[in-house]
Backbone bond lengths (Angstrom), bond angles and torsions (degrees), N, CA, C in turn:
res aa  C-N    CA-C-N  psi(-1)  N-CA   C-N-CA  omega(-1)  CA-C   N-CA-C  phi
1 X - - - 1.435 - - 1.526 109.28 -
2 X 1.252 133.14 134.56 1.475 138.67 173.74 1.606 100.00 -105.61
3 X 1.314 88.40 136.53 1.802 111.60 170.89 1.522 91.85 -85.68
4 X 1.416 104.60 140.77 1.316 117.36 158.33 1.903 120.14 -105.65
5 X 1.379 114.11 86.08 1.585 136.20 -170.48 1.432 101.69 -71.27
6 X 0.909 137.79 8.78 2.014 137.65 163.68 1.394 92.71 -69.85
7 X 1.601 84.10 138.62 1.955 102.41 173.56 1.527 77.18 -67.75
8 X 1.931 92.28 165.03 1.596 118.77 174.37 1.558 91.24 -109.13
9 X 0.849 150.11 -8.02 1.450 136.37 157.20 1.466 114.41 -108.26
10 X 1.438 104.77 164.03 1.297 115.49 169.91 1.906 126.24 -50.48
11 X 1.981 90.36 133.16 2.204 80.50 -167.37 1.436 83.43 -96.36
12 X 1.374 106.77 132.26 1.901 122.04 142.91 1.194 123.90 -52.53
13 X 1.859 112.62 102.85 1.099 105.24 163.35 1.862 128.74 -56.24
14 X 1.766 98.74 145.93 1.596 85.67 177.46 1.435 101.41 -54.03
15 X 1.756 99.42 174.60 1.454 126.37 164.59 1.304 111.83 -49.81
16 X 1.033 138.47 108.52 1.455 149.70 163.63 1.863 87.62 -64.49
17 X 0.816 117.65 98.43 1.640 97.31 -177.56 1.621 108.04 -96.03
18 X 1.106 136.33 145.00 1.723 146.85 -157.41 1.085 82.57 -115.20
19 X 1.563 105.08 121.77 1.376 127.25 -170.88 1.997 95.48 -123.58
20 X 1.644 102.39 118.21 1.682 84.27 162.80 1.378 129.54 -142.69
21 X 1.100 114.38 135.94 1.536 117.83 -178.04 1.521 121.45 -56.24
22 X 1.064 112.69 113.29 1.632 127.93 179.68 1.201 119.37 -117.79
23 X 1.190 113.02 142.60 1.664 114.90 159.39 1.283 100.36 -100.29
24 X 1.376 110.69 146.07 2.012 126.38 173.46 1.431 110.62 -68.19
25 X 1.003 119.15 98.71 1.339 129.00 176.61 1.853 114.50 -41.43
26 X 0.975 113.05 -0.54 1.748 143.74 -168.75 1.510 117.32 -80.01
27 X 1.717 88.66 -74.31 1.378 134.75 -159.79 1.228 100.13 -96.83
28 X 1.241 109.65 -80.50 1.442 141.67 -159.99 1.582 124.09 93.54
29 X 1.367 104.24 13.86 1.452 121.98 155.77 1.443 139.90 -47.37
30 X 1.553 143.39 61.90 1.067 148.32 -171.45 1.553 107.94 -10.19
31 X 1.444 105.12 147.66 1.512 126.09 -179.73 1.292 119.79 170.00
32 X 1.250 107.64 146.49 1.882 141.37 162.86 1.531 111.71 -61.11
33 X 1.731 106.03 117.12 1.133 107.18 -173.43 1.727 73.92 -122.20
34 X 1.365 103.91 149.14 1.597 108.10 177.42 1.747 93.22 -139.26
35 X 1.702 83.84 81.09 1.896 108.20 174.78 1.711 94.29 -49.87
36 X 1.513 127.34 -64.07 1.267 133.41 -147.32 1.820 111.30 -89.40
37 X 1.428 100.51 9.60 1.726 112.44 175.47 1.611 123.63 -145.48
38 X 1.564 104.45 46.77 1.679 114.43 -138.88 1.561 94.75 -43.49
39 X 1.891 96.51 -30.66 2.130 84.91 -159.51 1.144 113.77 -62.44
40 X 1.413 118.12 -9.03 1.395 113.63 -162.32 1.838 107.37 -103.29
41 X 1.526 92.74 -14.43 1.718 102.47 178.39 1.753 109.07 -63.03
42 X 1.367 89.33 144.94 2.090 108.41 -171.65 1.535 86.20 -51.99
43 X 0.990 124.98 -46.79 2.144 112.83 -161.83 1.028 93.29 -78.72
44 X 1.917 137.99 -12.34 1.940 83.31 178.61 1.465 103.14 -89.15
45 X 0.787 141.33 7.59 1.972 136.63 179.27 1.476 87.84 -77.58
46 X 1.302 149.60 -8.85 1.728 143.51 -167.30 1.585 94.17 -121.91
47 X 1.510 92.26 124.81 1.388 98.77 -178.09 1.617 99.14 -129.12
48 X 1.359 98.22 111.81 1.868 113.94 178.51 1.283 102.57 -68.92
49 X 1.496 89.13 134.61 2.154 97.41 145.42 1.053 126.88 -57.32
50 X 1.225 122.61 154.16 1.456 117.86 -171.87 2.002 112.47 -56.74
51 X 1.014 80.47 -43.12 1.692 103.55 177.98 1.702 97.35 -56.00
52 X 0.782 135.39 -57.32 1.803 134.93 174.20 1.585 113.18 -76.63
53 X 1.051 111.95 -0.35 1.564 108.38 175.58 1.992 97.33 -100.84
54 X 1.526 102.21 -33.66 1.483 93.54 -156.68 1.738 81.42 -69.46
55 X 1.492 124.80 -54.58 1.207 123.61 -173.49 1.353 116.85 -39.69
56 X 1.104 131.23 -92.57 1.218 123.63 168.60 1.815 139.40 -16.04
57 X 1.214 92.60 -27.34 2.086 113.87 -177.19 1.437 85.15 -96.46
58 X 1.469 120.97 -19.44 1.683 92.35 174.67 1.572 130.19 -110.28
59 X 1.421 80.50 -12.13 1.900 99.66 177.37 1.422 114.99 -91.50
60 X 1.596 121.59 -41.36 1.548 124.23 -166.46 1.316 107.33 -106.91
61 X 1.484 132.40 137.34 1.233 116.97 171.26 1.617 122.70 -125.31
62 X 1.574 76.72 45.21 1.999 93.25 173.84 1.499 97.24 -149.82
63 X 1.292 130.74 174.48 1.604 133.40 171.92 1.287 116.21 -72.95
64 X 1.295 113.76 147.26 1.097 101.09 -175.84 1.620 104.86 -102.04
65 X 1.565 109.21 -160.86 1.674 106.83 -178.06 1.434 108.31 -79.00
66 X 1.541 140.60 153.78 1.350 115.54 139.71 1.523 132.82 -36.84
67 X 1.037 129.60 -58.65 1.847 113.49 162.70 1.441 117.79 -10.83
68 X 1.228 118.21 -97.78 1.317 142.47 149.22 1.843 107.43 -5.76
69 X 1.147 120.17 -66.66 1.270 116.86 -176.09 1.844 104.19 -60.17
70 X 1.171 124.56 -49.35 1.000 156.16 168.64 1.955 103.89 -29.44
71 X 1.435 82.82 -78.15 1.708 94.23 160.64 1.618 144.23 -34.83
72 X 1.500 88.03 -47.51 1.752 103.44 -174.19 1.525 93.08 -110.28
73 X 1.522 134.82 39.46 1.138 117.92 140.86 1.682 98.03 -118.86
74 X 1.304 110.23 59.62 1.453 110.15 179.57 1.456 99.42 -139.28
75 X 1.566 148.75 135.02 1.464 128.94 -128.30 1.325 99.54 -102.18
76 X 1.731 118.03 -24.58 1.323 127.59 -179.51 1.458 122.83 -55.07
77 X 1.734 99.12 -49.02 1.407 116.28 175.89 1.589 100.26 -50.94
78 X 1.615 107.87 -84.78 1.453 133.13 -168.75 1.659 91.19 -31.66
79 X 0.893 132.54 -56.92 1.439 123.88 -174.08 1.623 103.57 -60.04
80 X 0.883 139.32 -84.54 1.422 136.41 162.47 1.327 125.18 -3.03
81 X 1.751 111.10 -63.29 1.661 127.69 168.16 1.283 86.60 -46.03
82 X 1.329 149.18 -68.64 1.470 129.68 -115.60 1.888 100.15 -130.54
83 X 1.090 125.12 -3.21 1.224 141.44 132.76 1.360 151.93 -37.65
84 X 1.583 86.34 -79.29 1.968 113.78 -164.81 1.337 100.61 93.82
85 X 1.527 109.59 -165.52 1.562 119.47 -174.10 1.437 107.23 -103.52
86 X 1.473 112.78 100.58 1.133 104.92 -157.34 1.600 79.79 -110.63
């Protein structure tokens, strides 16, 4: 007699995760944006102030680097970014 050992439902392939090379529109510092594995992407461990999220969602319209994200949730910078040298 043969066992038949195939799952009876459908198998999930792993995450193919979409990995992409960017420069920071910021900086211009090279980096890994992993569009297709966000949890594992460098920005979600950085959690903006509201004040650096609105800035950023209104000035850049690509991700930026962690550095940079890093940066403008610091109030001196963010004032500066969204300022000048006043």
């Amino acid at each position: 007699m043969k066992l038949n050992l195939a799952p009876q439902w459908p198998v999930l392939k792993m995450n193919t995760a979409k990995h992409e090379h960017k420069s920071c529109p910021r900086c211009g510092n090279a980096f890994t944006c992993k569009t297709g594995d966000v949890a594992n992407c460098q920005c979600n461990s950085i959690k903006l102030s509201p004040e650096a999220y609105e800035l950023v969602s209104k000035k850049y319209d690509d991700c930026l680097c962690g550095k940079c994200l890093q940066e403008l949730n610091t109030k001196q910078l963010l004032f500066k970014e969204k300022y000048g040298n006043r």
